[in-house]
C-alpha positions in Angstrom: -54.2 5.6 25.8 -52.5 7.3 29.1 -54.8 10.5 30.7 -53.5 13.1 32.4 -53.1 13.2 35.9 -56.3 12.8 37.7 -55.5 14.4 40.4 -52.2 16.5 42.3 -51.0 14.2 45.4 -52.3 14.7 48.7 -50.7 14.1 51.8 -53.7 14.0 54.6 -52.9 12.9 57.5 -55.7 12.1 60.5 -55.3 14.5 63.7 -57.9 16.5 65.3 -60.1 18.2 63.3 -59.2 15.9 60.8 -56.4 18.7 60.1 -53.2 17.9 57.4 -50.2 17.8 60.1 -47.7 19.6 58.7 -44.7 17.1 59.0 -46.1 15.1 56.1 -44.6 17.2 53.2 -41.6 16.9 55.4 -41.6 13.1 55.6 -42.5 13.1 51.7 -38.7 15.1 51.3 -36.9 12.9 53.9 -38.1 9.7 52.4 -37.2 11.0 48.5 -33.9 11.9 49.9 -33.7 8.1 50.8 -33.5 7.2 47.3 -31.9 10.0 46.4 -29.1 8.9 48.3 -29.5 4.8 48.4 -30.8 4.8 52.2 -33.5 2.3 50.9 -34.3 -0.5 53.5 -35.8 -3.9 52.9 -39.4 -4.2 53.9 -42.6 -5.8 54.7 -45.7 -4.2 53.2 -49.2 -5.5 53.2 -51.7 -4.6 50.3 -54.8 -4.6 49.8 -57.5 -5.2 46.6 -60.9 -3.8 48.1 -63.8 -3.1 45.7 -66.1 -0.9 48.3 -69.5 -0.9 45.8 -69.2 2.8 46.5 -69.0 2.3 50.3 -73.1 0.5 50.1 -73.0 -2.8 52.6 -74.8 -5.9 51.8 -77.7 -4.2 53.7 -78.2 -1.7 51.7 -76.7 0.9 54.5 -74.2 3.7 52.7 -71.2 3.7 55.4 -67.9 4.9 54.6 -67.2 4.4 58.1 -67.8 0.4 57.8 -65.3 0.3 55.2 -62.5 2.4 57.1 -62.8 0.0 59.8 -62.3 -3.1 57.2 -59.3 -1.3 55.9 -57.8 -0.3 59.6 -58.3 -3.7 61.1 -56.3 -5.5 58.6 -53.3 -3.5 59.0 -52.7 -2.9 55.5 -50.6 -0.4 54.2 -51.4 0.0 50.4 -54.2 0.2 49.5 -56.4 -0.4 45.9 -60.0 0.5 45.9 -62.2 0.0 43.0 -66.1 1.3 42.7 -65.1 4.8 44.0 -67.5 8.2 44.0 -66.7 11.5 44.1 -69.3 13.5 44.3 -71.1 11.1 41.8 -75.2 11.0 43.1 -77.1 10.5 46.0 -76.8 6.6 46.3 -73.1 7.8 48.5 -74.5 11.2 49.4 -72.2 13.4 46.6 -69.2 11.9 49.2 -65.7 12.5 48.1 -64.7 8.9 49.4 -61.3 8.5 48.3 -60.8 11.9 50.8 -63.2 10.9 53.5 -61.3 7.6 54.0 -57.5 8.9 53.7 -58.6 11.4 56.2 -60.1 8.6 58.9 -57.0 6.6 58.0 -54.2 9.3 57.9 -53.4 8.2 54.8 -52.0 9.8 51.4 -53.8 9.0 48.5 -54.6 9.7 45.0 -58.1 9.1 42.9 -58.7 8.5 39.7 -62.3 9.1 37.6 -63.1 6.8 34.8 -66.5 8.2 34.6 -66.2 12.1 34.6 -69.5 14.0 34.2 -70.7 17.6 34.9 -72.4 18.1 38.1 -76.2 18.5 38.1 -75.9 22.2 39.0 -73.1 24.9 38.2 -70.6 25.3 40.0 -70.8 21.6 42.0 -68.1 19.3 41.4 -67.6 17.2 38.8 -69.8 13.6 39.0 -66.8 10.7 39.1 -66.9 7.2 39.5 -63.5 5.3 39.6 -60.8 4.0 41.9 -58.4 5.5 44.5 -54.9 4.4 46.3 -54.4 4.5 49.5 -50.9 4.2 50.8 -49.4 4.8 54.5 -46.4 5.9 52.5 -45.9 8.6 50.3 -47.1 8.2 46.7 -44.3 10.2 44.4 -46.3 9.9 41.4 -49.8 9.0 39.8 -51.5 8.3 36.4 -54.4 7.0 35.1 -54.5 5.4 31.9 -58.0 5.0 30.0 -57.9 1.4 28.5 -59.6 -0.2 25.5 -63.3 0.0 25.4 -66.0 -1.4 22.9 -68.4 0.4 21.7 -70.7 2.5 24.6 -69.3 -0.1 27.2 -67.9 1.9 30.3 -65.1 3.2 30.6 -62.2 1.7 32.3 -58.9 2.3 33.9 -55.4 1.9 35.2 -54.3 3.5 37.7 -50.6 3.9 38.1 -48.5 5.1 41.3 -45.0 4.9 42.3 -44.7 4.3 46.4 -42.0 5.6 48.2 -41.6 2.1 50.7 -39.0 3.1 53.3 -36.7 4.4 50.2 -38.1 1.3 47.9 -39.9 2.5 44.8 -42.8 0.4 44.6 -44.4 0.4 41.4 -48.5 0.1 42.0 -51.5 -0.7 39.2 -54.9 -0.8 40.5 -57.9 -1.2 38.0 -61.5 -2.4 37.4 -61.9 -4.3 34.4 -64.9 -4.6 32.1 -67.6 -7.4 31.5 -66.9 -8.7 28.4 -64.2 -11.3 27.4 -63.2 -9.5 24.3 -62.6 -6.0 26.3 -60.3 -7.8 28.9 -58.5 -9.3 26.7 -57.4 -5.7 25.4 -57.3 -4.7 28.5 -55.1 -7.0 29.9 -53.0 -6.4 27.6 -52.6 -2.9 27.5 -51.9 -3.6 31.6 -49.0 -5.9 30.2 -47.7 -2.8 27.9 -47.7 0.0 30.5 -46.3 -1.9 33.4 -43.3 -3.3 31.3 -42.2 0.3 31.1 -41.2 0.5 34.7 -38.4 -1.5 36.5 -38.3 -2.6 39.8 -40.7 -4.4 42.2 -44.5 -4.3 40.7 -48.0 -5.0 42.4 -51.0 -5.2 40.1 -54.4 -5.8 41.6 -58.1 -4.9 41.6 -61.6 -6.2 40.1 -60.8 -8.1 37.3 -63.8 -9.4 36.3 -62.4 -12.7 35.3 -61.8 -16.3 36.7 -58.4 -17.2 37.3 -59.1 -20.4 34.4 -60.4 -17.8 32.1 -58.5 -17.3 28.6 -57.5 -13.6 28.8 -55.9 -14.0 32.3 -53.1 -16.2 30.8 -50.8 -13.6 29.6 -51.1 -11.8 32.7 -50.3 -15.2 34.9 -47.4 -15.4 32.1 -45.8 -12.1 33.3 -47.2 -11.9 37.0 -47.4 -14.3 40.0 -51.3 -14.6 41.3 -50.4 -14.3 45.1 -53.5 -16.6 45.7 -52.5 -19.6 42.9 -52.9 -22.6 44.5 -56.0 -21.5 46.8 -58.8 -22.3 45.0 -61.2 -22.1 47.6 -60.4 -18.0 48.4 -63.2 -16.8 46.3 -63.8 -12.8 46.6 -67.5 -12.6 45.3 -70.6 -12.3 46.4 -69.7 -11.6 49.9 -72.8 -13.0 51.5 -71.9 -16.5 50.1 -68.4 -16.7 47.8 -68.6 -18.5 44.9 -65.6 -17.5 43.1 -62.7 -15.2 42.5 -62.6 -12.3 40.5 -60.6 -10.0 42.6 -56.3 -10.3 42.4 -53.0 -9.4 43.7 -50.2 -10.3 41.0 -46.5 -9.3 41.7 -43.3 -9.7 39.8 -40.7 -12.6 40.4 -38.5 -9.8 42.8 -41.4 -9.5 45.7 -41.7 -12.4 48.0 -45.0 -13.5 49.4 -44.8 -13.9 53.1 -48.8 -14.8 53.3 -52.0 -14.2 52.2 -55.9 -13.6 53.5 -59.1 -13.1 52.2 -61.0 -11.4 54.6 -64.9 -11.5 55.8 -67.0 -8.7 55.7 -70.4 -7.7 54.5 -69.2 -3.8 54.3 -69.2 -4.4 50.5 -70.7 -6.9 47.9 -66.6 -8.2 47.5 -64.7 -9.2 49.6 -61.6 -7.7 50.3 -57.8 -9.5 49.6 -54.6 -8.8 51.3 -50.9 -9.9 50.9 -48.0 -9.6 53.3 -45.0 -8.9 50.7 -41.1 -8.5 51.2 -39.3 -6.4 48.8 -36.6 -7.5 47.0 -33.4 -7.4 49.5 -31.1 -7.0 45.9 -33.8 -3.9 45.2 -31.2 -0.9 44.4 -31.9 1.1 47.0 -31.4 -1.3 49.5 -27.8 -0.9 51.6 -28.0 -4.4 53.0 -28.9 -3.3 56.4 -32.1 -5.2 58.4 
């Protein structure tokens, strides 16, 4: 089932004060024009799968701060966060954190609330608790699609954006599945569904809640390449001392893998996952030039 929009795009960029500099709605029209007019280049991009426990370290310490730095230091320029508040309670201090981080980073992004309540007093925002992109590059459009739930189970998401990448269209899923078997399974599923309706080069990743042996992950290793098959020792979770993996990047057979890391950090309960990727150099927007 797809949701509306979940929220316009923003294009923040860090300067002082924290002000939006004005040339990014600029560099959103120059880089459309590149597609417009086939200007795409090939590219390198690194992403990121980072679920932030709503910014809360392994010491208990709320900083949004600790995570920024995570993110910055690995270079990464796309970004898919999971465990996201807005506003949500004060375990992250009512913080809008997809915003608070775009801002340090100088960053566009879009959020998306699978949990969407009303705020403890009228006229505060509205409680949410989801996930967020991040993306160095401009994000041309955003949806987030509710997926199959059981019963009162929560409620989980997809969130969809297409990346403007230096005139390459980048087609990005980030999502958080749920606990049980059988809700993955639909889940999964309904993943498979929504990103067979786009063409071109794909990146799905996030908290999957699933080993990479597990039964409901095999139609999505059927129709995706698991960036970190073949590494069975890069386990995501608990940070403190890994144990296994239940965080993924997958990308269609028209993105090359250049390499891989799973990074150390005690900012979060996960650890975050990055991939260095090459677009396809036959992508259609791409005029042959290095």
């Amino acid at each position: 089932m797809k949701s509306s929009r979940a929220r316009s795009l923003k294009t923040l960029s860090l300067s002082v004060g924290f002000c939006i500099l004005s040339f990014a709605g600029a560099q959103t029209s120059a880089m459309a024009d590149e597609v417009v007019n086939g200007r795409g280049q090939p590219v390198d991009v690194e992403v990121m799968s980072y679920n932030i426990h709503h910014a809360e370290g392994i010491d208990g310490s709320l900083d949004v701060e600790r995570i920024a730095k995570v993110i910055a230091d690995s270079g990464a320029d796309i970004i898919g966060l999971q465990e996201v508040d807005n506003h949500w309670s004060t375990r992250s201090d009512f913080q809008d954190q997809a915003r608070l981080l775009a801002m340090r980073l100088g960053m566009f992004y879009e959020y998306a609330a699978n949990l969407d309540l009303d705020p403890a007093n009228s006229g505060e925002p509205r409680r949410q608790y989801g996930t967020a992109v991040l993306s160095k590059y401009p994000i041309l459009d955003a949806d987030n699609h509710s997926l199959a739930k059981i019963g009162t189970t929560e409620q989980r998401g997809l969130l969809e954006a297409t990346i403007n990448v230096k005139g390459n269209q980048l087609h990005f899923y980030n999502t958080h599945l749920a606990l049980t078997t059988a809700e993955r399974t639909l889940q999964i599923q309904e993943i498979l569904n929504i990103s067979g309706k786009s063409e071109g080069p794909k990146v799905i990743m996030g908290d999957l809640n699933a080993l990479p042996e597990s039964v409901e992950m095999v139609p999505l290793n059927e129709m995706y390449y698991d960036v970190f098959a073949g590494q069975p020792g890069d386990y995501t979770y608990p940070a403190t001392n890994p144990t296994k993996r239940i965080d993924y990047i997958f990308t269609s057979d028209d993105i090359e893998i250049e390499k891989t890391e799973v990074i150390r950090s005690l900012a979060s309960d996960h650890l975050p996952l990055t991939a260095e990727l090459e677009l396809d150099r036959d992508d259609p927007f791409h005029n042959g030039e290095e």
